[in-house]
C-alpha positions in Angstrom: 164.7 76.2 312.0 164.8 73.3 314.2 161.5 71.8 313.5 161.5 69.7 310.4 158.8 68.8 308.4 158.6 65.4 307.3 155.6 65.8 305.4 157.0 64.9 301.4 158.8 61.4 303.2 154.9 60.3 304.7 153.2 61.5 301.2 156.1 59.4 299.5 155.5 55.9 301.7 151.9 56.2 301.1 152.5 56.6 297.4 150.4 59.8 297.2 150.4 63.4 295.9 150.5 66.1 297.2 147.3 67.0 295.7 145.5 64.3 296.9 146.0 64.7 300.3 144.7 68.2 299.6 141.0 67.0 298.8 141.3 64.4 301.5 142.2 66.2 304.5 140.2 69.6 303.0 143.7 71.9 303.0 144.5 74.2 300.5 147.3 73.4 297.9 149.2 76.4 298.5 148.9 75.9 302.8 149.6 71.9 302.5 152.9 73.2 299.9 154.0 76.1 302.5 154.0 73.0 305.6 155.9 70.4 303.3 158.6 72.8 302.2 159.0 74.1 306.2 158.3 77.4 305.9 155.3 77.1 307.9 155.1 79.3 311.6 152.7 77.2 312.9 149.8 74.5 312.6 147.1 73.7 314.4 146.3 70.7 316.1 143.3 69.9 313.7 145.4 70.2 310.6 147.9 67.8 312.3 144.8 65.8 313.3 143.5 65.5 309.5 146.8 65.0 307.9 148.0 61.8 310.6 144.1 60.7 309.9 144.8 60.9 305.8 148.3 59.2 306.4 147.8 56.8 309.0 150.3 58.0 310.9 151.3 59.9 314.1 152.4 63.6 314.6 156.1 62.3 315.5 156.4 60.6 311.7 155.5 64.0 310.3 157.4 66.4 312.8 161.2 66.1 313.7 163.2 68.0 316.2 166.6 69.3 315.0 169.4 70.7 317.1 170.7 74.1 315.4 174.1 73.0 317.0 173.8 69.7 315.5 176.2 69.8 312.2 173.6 67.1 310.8 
């Protein structure tokens, strides 16, 4: 897939859990665990909202756009 989740490098520069930012942003541990390892079709604009909120950061840290041609 082409869009990458950087969500595991943002939780690991704010030196947080995974389950933290669960009960901060209000996200189920399974839905936050199904973005971070990619396999997620979709997320809203809220979610993206909360989690950039919870990591002080913007959607571009936490999304990355990867050419399926790219050998990288």
């Amino acid at each position: 897939m082409p869009i990458i989740v950087n969500l595991d490098v943002m939780l690991a520069r704010r030196k947080m859990s995974l389950s933290e930012l669960s009960e901060i942003v209000d996200i189920s541990l399974p839905n936050l665990s199904i973005l971070k390892t990619g396999k997620a079709r979709a997320i809203r604009f809220s979610t993206m909202e909360a989690l950039c909120s919870a990591l002080d950061c913007q959607p571009g840290d936490l999304l990355e756009y990867q050419d399926e041609s790219d050998p990288d």
